[in-house]
MDTraj code that builds the backbone (N, CA, C; nanometers):
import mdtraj as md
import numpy as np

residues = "UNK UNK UNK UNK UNK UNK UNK UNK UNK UNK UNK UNK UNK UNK UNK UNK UNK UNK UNK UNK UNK UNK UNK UNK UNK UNK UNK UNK UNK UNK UNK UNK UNK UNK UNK UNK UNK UNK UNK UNK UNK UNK UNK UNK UNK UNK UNK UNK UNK UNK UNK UNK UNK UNK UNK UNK UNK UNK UNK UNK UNK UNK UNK UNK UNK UNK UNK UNK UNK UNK UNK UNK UNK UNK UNK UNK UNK UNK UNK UNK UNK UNK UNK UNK UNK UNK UNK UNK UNK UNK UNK UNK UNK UNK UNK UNK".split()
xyz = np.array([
    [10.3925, 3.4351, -8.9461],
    [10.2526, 3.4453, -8.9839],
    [10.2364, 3.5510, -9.0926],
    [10.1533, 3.5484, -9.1834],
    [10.1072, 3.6170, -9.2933],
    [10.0102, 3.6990, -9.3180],
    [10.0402, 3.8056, -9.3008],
    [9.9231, 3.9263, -9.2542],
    [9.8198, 3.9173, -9.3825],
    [9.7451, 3.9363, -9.3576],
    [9.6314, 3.9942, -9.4896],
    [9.6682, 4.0644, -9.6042],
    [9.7356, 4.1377, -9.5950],
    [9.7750, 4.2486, -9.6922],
    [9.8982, 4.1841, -9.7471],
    [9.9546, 4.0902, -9.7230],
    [10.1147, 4.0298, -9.7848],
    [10.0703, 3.9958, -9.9069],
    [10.1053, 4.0361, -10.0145],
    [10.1174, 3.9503, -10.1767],
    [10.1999, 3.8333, -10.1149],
    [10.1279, 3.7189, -10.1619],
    [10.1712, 3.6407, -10.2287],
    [10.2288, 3.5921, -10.3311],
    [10.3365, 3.5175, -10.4075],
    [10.3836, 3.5428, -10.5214],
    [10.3691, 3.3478, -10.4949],
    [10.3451, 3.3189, -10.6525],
    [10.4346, 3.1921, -10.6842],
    [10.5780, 3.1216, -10.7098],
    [10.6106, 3.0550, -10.6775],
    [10.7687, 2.9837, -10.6899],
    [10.7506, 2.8516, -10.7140],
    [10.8499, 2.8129, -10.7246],
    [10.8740, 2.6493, -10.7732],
    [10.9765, 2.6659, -10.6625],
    [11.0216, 2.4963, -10.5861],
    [11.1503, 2.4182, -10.5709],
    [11.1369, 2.2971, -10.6619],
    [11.2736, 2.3089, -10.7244],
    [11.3361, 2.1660, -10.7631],
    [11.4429, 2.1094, -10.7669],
    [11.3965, 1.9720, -10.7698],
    [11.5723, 1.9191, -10.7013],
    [11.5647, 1.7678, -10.8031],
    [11.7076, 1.7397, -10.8490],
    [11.6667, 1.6029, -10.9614],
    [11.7640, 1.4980, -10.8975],
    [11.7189, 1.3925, -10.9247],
    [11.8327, 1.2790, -10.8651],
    [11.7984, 1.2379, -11.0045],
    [11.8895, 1.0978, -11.0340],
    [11.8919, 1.0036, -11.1784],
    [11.8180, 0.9314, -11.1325],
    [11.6816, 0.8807, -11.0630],
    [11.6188, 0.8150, -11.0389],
    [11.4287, 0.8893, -11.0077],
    [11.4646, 1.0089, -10.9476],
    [11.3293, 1.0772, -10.9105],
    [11.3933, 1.2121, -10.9259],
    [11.2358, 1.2948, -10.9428],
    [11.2541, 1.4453, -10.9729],
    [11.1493, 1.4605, -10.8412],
    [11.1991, 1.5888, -10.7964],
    [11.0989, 1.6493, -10.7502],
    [11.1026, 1.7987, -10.7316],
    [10.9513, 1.8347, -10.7854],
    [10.8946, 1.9719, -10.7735],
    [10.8229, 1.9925, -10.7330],
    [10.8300, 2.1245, -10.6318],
    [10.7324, 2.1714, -10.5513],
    [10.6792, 2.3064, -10.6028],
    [10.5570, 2.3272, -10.6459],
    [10.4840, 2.4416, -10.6345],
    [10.4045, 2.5291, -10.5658],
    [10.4451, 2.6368, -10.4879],
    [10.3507, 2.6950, -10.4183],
    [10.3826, 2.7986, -10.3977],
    [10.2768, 2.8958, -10.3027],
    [10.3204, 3.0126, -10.2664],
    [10.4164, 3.0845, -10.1525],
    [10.4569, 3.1460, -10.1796],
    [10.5497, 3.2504, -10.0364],
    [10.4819, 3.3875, -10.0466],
    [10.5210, 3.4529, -9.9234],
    [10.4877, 3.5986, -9.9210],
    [10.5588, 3.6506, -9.9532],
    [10.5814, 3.7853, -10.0704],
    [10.6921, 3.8539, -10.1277],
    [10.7619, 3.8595, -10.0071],
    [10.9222, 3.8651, -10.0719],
    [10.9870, 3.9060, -9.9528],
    [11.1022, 3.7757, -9.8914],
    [11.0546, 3.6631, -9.9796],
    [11.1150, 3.4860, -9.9356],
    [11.2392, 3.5054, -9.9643],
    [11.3157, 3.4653, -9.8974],
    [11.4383, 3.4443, -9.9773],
    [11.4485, 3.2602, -9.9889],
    [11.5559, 3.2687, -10.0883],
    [11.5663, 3.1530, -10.1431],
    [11.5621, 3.0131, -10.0389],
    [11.6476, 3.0857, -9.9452],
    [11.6703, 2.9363, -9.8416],
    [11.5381, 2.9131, -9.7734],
    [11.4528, 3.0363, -9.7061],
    [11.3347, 3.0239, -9.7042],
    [11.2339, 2.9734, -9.7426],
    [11.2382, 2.9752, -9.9173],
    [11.1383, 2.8857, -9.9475],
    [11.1886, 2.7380, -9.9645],
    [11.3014, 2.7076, -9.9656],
    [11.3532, 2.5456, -9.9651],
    [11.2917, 2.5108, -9.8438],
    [11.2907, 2.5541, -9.7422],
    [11.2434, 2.5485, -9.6086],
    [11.1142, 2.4829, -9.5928],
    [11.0305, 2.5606, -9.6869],
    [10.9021, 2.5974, -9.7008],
    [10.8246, 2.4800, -9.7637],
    [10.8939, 2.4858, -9.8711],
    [10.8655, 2.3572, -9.9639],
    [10.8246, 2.2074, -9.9194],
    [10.8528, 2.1770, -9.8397],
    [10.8436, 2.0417, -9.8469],
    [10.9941, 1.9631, -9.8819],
    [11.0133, 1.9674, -9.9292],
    [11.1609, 1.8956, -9.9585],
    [11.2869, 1.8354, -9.8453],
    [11.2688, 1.9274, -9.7555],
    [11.3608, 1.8364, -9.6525],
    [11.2720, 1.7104, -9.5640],
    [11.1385, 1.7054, -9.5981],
    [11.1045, 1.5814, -9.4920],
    [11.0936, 1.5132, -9.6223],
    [11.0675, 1.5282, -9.7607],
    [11.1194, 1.4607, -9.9038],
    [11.2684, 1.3535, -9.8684],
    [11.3443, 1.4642, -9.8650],
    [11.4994, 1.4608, -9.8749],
    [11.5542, 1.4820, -9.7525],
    [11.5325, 1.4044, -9.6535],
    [11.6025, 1.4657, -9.5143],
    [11.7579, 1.5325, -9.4964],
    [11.8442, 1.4358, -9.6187],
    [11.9793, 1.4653, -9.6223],
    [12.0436, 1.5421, -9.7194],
    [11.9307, 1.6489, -9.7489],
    [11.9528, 1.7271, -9.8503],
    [12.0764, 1.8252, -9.7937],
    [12.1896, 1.8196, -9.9599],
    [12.2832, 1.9335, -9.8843],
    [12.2112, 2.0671, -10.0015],
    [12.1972, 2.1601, -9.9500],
    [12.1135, 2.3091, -10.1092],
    [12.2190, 2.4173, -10.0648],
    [12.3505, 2.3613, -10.0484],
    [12.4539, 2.4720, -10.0643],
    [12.4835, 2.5168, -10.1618],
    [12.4344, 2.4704, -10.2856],
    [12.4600, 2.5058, -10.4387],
    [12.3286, 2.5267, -10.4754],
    [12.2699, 2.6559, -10.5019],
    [12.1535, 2.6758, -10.6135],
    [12.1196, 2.7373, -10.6917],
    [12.0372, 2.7658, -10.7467],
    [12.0237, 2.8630, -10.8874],
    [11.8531, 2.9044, -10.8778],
    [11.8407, 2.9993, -10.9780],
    [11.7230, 3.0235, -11.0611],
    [11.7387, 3.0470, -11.1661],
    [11.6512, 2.9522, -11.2281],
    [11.6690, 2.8677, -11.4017],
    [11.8253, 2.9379, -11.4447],
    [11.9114, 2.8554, -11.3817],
    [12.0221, 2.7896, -11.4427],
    [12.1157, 2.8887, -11.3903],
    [12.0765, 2.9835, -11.2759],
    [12.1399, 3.0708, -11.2823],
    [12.1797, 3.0908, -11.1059],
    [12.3065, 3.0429, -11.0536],
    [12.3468, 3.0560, -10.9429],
    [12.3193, 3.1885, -10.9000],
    [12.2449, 3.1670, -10.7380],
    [12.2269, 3.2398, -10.6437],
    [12.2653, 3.2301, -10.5316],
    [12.2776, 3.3068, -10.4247],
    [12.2728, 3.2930, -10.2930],
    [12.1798, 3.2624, -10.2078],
    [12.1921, 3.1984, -10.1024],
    [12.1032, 3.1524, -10.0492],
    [11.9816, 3.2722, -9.9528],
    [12.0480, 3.3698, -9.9848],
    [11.9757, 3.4972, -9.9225],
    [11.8650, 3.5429, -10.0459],
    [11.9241, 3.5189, -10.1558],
    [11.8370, 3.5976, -10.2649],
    [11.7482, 3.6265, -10.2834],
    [11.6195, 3.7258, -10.2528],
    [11.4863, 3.7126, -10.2572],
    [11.4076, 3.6624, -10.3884],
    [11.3095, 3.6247, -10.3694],
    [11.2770, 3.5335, -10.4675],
    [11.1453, 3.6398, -10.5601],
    [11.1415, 3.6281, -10.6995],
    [11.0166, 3.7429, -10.7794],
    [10.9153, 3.6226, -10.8424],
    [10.7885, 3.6638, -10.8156],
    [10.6850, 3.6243, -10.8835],
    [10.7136, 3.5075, -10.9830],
    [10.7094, 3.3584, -11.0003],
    [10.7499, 3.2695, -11.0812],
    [10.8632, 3.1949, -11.0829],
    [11.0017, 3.2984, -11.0234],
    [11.1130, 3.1988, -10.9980],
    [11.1094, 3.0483, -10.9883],
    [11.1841, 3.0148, -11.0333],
    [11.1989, 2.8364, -11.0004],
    [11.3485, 2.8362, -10.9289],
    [11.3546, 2.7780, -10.7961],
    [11.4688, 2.7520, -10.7382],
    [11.5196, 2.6330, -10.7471],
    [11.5776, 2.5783, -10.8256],
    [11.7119, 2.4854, -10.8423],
    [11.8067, 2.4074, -10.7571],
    [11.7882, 2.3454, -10.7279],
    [11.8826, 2.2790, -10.5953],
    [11.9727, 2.2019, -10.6553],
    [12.1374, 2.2254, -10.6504],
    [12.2086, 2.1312, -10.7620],
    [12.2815, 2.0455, -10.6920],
    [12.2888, 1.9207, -10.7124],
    [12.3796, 1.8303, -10.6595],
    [12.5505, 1.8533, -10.6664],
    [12.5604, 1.7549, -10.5324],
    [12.7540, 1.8013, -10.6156],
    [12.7715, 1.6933, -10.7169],
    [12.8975, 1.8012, -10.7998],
    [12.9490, 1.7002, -10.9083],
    [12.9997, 1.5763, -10.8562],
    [13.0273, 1.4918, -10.9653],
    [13.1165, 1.3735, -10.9161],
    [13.2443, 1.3667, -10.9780],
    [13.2690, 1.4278, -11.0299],
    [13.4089, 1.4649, -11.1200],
    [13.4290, 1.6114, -11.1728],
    [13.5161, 1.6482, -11.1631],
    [13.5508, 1.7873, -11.2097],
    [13.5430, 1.7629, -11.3503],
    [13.4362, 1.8535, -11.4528],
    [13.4413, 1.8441, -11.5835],
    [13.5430, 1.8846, -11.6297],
    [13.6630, 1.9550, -11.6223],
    [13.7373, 2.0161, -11.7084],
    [13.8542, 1.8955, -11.6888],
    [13.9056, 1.8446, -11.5819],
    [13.9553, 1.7116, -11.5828],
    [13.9269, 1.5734, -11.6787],
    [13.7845, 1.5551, -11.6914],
    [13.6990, 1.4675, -11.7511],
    [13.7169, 1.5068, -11.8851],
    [13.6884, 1.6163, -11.9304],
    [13.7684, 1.6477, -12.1048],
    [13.9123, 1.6745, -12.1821],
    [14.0071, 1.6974, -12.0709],
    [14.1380, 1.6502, -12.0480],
    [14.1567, 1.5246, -12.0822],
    [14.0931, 1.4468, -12.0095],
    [14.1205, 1.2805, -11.9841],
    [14.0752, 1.1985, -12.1264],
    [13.9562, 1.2650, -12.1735],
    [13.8848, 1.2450, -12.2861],
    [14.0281, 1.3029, -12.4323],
    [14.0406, 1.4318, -12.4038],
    [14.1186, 1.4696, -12.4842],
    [14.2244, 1.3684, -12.5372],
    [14.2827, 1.3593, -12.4280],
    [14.4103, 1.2649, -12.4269],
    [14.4045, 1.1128, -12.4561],
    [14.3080, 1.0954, -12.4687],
    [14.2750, 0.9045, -12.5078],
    [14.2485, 0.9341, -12.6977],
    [14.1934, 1.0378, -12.7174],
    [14.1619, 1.0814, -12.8537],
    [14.2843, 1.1177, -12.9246],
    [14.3754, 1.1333, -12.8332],
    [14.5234, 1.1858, -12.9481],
    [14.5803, 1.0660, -12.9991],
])
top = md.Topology()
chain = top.add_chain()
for i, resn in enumerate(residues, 1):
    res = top.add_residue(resn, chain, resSeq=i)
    for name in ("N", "CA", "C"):
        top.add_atom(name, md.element.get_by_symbol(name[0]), res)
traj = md.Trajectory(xyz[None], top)
């Protein structure tokens, strides 16, 4: 529960598939940490089978403890499907 006196701050969640985006805007009480507000958001009855073991703020990997400042946007990243540095190897080598 959220006492009277808690600032509130704004945040974003977002999470992208190749088919739908979704972003959530709203508030937390200073103090959220990241997994907290995924929590918070809306997004797991969105995404029931969401895995958010990988995330960021704008572009920038965090932990899932990280407290969150005034505006953050939290990032939810999918797993890869190929290791890129393999994939430009593979690329490399068809080009020689």
């Amino acid at each position: 529960m959220v006492s009277s006196e808690q600032k509130m701050i704004p945040v974003e969640v977002a999470y992208a598939l190749p088919e739908r985006q979704y972003l959530f805007d709203f508030e937390v009480p200073e103090g959220t940490t990241v997994e907290e507000a995924i929590q918070q958001s809306g997004i797991l009855e969105e995404v029931p089978d969401l895995n958010y073991e990988k995330v960021g703020i704008f572009y920038k990997p965090v932990k899932l403890d990280t407290v969150l400042k005034a505006g953050d946007r939290v990032e939810i990243y999918r797993p890869l499907i190929a290791d890129p540095k393999a994939r430009r190897r593979r690329e490399a080598a068809k080009n020689k």
